[in-house]
C-alpha positions, 0 to 999 in steps of 0.5 A: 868163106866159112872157118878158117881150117881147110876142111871148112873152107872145102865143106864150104866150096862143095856145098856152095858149087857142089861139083860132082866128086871124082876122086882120083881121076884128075892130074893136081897139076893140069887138071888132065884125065888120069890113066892107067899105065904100064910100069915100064911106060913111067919107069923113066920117071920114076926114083928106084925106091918107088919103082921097088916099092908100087906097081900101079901108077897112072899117067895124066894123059895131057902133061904125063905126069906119073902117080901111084898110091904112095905112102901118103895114100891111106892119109888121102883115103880117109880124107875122100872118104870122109868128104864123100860121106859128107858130100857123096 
């Protein structure tokens, strides 16, 4: 594996397996297809500042865990967006 940084260690996974990018589509814990899901359906799941807070959340459809773009969202949209402008 290439560098010892994460982004050359992932620059150096994607160029060599080149798996199709789908950012945001997948659980990070089971790998199950996310989906969008009404608030009510998560609430029980949620802590009451996040619930305040976000409105949108998906929902893996295998293990249920509930997601939302939380405050470390905009963090994690320039890193897909500048992995995908070297790798999309």
């Amino acid at each position: 594996m290439r560098g010892s940084a994460a982004t050359d260690q992932l620059d150096d996974v994607l160029d060599r397996f080149a798996p199709p990018l789908a950012p945001y589509t997948r659980c990070v814990t089971c790998g199950g297809q996310l989906e969008p899901v009404d608030v009510d359906d998560v609430a029980h799941l949620l802590q009451p500042g996040t619930l305040r807070t976000y409105r949108d959340f998906v929902r893996c459809a295998r293990c249920g865990r509930p997601y939302w773009h939380g405050a470390h969202g905009r963090r994690l949209d320039a890193l897909v967006e500048d992995v995908l402008g070297r790798h999309g």
